[in-house]
C-alpha positions, 0 to 999 in steps of 0.5 A, spaced: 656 193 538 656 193 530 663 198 530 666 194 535 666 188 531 670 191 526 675 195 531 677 188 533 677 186 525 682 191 523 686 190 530 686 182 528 688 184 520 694 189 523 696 184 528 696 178 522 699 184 517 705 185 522 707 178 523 707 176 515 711 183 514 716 181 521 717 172 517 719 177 511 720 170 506 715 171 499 713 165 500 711 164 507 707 171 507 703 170 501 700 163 504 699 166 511 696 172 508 691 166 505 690 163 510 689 169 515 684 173 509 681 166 509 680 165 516 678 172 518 672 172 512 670 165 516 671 169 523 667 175 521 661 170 517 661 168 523 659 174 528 654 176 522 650 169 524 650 171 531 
C-alpha cells in the first residue's frame, strides 16, 4: 500500500512538473512549483497520519 502511495506522489509531481513547464513564465513557475512542493509535503503528511 506503502509503494502505491508513492506512485500517486510521483504521478502527482509530474502531473504538477508538466503544467509548470507547459505556462513557461519564470515567475509563475517558481511559485507554483512552491506551492505545489508545499502542498504536496502537507498532502504526503498527511497520509503519514493515517
Amino acid at each position: 500500500l506503502r509503494t502505491l502511495n508513492y506512485l500517486v506522489y510521483a504521478l502527482l509531481l509530474t502531473l504538477a512538473s508538466y503544467i509548470i513547464i507547459s505556462l513557461g513564465l519564470l515567475e509563475t513557475s517558481i511559485t507554483s512549483l512552491t506551492l505545489s512542493l508545499i502542498s504536496f509535503i502537507t498532502f504526503a503528511l498527511k497520509l503519514e497520519l493515517l
